[in-house]
N, C-alpha and C positions, 0 to 999 in steps of 0.2 A: 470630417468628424475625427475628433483624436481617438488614436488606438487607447484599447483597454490598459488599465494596468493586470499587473501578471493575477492579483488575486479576483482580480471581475471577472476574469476571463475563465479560470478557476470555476466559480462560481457559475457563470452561462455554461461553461461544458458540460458538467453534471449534475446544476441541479434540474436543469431540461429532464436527465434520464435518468432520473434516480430511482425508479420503478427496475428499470433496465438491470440495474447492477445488484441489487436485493435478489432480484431472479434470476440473472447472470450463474452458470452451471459452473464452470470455471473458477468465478470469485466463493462460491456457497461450498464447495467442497475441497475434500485435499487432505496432505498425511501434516501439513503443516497447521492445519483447523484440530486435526487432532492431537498433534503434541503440543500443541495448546491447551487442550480441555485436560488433557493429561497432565499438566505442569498445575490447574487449576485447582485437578481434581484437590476436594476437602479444605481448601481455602475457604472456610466458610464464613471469616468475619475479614475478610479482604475487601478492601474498596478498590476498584481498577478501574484504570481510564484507557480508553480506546483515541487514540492521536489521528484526525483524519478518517473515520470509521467506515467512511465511504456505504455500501449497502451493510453495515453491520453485523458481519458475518462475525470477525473474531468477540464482539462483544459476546453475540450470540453462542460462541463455545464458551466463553467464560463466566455468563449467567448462574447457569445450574448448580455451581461451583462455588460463589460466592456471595458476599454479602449483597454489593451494589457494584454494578458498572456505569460508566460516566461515560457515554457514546457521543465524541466532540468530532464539528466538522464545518467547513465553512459555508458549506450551504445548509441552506434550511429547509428546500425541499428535498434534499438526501433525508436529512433530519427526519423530520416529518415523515418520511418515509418509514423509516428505520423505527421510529415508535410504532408506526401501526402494524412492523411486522413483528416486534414487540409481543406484541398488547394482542396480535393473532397466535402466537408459540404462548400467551402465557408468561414471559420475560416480568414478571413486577415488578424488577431491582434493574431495569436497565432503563435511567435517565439519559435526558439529552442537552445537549452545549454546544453554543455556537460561536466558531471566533478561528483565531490563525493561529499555527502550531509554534508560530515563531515568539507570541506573547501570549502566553496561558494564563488565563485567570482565576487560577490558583494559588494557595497555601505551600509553601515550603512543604515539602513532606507529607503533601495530605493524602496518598496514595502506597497503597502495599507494591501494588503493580504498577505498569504502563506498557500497553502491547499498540502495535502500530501494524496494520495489514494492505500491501501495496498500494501506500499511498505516498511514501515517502521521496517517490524519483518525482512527484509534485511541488516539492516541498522548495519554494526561492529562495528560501531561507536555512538550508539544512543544518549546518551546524549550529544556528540558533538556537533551532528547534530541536536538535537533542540534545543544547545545553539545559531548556528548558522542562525537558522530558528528563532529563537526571534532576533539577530541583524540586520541584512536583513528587517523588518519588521517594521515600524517607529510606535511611539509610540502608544496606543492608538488601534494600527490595529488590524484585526481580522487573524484568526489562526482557522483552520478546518484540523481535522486530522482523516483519517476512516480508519481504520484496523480491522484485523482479531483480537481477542484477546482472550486470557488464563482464562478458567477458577480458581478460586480462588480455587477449592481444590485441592491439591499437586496431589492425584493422576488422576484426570483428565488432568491437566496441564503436565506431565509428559508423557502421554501418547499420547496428543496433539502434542508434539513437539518432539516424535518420527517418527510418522506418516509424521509429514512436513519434516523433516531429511533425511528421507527413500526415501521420495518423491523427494526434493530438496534437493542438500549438500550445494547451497546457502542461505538455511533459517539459520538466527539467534538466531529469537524468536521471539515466541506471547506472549505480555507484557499484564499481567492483569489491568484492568482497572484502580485499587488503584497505581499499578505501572507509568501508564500512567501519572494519577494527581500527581504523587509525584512529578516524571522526569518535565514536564510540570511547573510548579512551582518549581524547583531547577533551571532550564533553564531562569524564567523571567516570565512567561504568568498566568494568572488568567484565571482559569478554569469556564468557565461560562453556560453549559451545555452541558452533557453527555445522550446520546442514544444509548439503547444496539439495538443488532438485531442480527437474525441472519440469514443465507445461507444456502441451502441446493447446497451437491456440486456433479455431479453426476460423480463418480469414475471415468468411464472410460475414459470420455474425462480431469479431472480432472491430470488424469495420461499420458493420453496421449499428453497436452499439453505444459507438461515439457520432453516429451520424457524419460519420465522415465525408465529405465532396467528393462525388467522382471524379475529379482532375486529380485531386491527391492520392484516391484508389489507387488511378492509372500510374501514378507517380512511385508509387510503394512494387505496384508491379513490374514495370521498369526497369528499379534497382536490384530487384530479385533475381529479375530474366538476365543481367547483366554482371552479376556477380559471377568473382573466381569461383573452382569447384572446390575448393577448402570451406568458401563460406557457404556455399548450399548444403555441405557437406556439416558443416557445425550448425545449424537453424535447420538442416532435415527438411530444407523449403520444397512444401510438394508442388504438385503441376497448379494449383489451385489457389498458392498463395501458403496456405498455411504452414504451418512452422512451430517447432521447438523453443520455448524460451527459458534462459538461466532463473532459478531463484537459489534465496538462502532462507534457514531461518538462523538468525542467531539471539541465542540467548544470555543473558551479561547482568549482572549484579550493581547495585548502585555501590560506589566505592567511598 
């Protein structure tokens, strides 16, 4: 049988557990959900699109806020999901859309916003897709984009995007921060501030919520147990597995 192409595969990963990631503790909360609601706050005739919405949490901060949210993503049972958690909170103004972030089927300009919430180290297409996240976005508009991200030393970042491999064979990458602002401004948008953070992710539900194979378990555990102490030392890897991970949020203007 021929292997998947990268967006099938995409798609089988999460739309199996799209239940998972809607009630995922981890994805549902955080000070990055709320400087989001905060940036939203009184936006009241704002249309925003959510890029990737995965369990639809960021749309979810930005509902209350505004006019309509556009919650796009390649699966349909995330989708589907995501409506009916919707439609249980009350959400009236939060639609749904399905398709790749790399060819958005939209309007020039037809969005005040565009907010994207870890889903972007997915993306095969990255700069595509934030070229297309700045035309989508009329001018002027605002742009929030939180993700996991890559430490800036070669060997932290390499050993980062092992671990997510092992885990997920649909990760593509965690882009370091200076990468983010380059891509970001190649795409169109002026980068207007940047907040790091970071996650503590606790292994097992971590792994179990991608259904991960226990050969690749054992294989994430392995490189843990066998890492210098600089890098247990930056991921905070406890006896367990679990570990510390980089985010950002940055926020940027369409230029």
């Amino acid at each position: 049988m021929a292997n998947p192409s990268h967006a099938t595969l995409v798609d089988a990963q999460f739309g199996a557990r799209a239940a998972a990631y809607v009630t995922s503790a981890v994805h549902a909360q955080g000070p990055d959900l709320e400087r989001l609601s905060a940036i939203m706050r009184g936006r009241n005739d704002w249309r925003v699109l959510d890029l990737g919405c995965g369990g639809g949490h960021a749309a979810f901060a930005a509902a209350p806020h505004v006019a309509a949210v556009v919650a796009y993503d390649l699966s349909a049972e995330m989708l589907a999901a995501v409506s009916a958690e919707a439609a249980r909170r009350g959400l009236g103004n939060v639609a749904t859309r399905q398709g790749r972030v790399e060819a958005l089927p939209f309007a020039d300009g037809e969005f005040d916003a565009v907010v994207t919430r870890f889903s972007a180290h997915h993306w095969h297409g990255f700069a595509a897709a934030l070229r297309e996240a700045r035309r989508v976005v009329r001018p002027g508009g605002t742009a929030v984009f939180m993700d996991a991200v890559a430490p800036a030393d070669a060997l932290l970042d390499t050993v980062l995007q092992s671990v997510e491999l092992l885990r997920d064979p649909s990760h593509v990458r965690d882009w370091s921060i200076a990468q983010w602002h380059d891509a970001l401004t190649r795409a169109g948008f002026a980068v207007a501030a940047t907040t790091p953070g970071r996650i503590r992710l606790d292994f097992a539900s971590w792994v179990a919520r991608m259904n991960t194979p226990a050969l690749q378990v054992q294989a994430i555990r392995a490189l843990q147990g066998a890492m210098a102490q600089d890098v247990v030392a930056h991921f905070a890897i406890e006896a367990d597995g679990s570990f510390m991970l980089d985010t950002a949020t940055i926020e940027a203007t369409a230029a």
